[in-house]
C-alpha positions as MATLAB code, in Angstrom:
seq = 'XXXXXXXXXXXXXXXXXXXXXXXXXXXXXXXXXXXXXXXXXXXXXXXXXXXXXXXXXXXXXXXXXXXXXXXXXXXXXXXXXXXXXXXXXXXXXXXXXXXXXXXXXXXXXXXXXXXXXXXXXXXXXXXXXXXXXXXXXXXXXXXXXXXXXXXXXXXXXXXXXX';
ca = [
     -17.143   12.242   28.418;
     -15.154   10.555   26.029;
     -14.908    6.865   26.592;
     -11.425    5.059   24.947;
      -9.779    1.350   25.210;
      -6.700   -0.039   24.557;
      -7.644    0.050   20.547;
      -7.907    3.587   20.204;
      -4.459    4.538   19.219;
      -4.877    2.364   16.768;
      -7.922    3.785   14.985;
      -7.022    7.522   16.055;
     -10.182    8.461   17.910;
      -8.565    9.269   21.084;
     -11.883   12.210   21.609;
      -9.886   15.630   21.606;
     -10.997   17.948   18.749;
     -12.697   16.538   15.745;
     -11.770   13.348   13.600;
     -10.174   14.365   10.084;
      -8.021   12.950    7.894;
      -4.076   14.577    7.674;
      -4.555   15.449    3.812;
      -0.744   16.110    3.833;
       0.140   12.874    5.008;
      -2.101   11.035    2.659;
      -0.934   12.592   -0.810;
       2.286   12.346   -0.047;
       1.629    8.320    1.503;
      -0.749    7.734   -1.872;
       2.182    9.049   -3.915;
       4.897    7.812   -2.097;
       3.035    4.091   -2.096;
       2.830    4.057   -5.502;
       6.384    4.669   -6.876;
       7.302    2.252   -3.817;
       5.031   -0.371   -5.615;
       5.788    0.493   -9.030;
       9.592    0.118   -8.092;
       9.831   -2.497   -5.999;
       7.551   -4.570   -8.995;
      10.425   -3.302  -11.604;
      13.262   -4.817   -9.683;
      11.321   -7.884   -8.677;
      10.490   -8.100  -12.472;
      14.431   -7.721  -13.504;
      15.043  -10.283  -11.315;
      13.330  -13.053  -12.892;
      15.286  -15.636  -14.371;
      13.453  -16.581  -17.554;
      15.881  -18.867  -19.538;
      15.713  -20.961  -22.681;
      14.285  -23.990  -20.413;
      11.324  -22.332  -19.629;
       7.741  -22.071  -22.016;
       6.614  -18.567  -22.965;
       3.579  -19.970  -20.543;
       5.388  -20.307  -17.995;
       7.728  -17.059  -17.983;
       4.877  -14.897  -18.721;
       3.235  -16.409  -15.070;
       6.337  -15.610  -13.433;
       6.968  -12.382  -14.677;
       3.324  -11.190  -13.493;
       3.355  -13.116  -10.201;
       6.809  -10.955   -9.477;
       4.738   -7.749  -10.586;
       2.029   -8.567   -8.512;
       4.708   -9.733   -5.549;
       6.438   -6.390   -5.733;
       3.380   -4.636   -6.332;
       2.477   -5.369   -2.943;
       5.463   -5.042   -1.478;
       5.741   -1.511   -2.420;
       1.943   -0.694   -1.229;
       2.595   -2.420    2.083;
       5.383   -0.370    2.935;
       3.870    3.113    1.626;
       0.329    2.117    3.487;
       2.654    1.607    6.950;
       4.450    4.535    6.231;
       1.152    6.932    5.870;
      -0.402    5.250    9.027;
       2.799    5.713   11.044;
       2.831    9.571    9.822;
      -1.001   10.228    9.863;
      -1.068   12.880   12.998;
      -5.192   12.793   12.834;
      -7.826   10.751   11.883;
      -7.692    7.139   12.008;
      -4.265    5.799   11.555;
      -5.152    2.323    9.493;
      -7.717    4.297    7.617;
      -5.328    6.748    6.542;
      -2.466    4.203    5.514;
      -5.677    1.975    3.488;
      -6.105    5.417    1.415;
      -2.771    6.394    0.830;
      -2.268    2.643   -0.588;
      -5.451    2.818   -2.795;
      -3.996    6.542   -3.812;
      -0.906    4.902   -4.775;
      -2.627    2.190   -6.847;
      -5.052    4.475   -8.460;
      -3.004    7.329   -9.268;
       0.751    5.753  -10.419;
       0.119    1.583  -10.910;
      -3.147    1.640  -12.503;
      -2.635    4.146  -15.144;
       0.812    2.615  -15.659;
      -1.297   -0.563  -16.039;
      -3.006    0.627  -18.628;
      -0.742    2.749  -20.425;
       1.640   -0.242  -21.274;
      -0.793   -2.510  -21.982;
      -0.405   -5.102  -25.222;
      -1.376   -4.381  -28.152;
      -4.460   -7.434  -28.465;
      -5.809   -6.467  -25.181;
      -8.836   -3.774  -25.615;
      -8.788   -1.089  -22.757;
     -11.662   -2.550  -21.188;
     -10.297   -5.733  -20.340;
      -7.054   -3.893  -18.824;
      -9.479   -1.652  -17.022;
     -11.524   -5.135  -15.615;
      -7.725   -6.159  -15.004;
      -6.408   -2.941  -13.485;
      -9.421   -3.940  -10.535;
      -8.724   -7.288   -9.996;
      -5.152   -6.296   -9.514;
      -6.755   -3.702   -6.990;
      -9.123   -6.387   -5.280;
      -5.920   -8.721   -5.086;
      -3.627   -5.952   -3.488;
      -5.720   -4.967   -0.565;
      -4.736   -7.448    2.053;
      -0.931   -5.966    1.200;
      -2.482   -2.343    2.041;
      -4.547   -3.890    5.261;
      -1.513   -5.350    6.426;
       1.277   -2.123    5.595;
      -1.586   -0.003    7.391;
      -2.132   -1.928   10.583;
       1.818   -2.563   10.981;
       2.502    0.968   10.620;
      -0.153    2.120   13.066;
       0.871   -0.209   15.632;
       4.093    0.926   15.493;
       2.906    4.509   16.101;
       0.771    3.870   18.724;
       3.593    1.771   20.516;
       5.927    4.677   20.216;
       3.129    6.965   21.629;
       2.624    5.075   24.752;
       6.249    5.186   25.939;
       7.314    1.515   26.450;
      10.476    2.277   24.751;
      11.378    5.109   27.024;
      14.804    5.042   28.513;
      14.955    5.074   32.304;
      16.548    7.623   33.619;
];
């Protein structure tokens, strides 16, 4: 006998057949996380207003604080995404791994790839895991939005009367 609680739709052990992960779901939630992240840190980038009046200092901060912003952004909404899609395994689990996915396999390399010339690659590597350490609560928060969402849709409190 399978005992569950209100939390279980959450997590995805609801006891019928065997836990797993959706391996579908969470390639196509790593990859779609990361181009979400990796865009939505371009446009924040291209919108920063760095004029004359402002230090090199300065714009440099704000131009990696708007990375960083829509870094997150982007890995919030693919981690909600893959939890809201997952079909097995635990939902919040699943949308935490498609997010690190994302980060690994499109925004770290790009990290790295485009780094500057007078940084060595292993301070953009020590760099590329900060930036992981300091996106996770982005990828907690995507993956517990988008499995609450699911398991509200799954328990029929939207249904229409009929």
């Amino acid at each position: 006998m399978t005992v569950t609680n209100r939390f279980s739709r959450l997590w995805g052990s609801n006891g019928i057949g065997r836990p797993g992960f959706d391996a579908p779901v969470l390639a196509t939630g790593g990859l779609l996380s990361g181009a979400l992240a990796l865009g939505a840190a371009l446009v924040l980038r291209s919108w920063v207003d760095t004029g004359s009046d402002v230090g090199p200092t300065a714009a440099t901060l704000n131009e990696a604080f708007s990375l960083l912003y829509g870094a997150a952004i982007g890995l919030a909404v693919g981690a909600a995404l893959a939890a809201f899609a997952a079909r097995s395994g635990p939902r919040i689990l699943s949308g935490v791994l498609a997010g690190l996915c994302g980060y690994v396999v499109v925004l770290a390399p790009t990290l790295i790839v485009t780094r500057p010339s007078d940084v060595s690659a292993a301070e953009d590597i020590s760099t590329a895991v900060t930036g992981a350490i300091l996106l996770i609560p982005a990828l907690l928060v995507g993956a517990v939005v988008g499995a609450g969402i699911a398991g509200h849709r799954k328990t029929g409190v939207y249904r229409r009367a009929r």
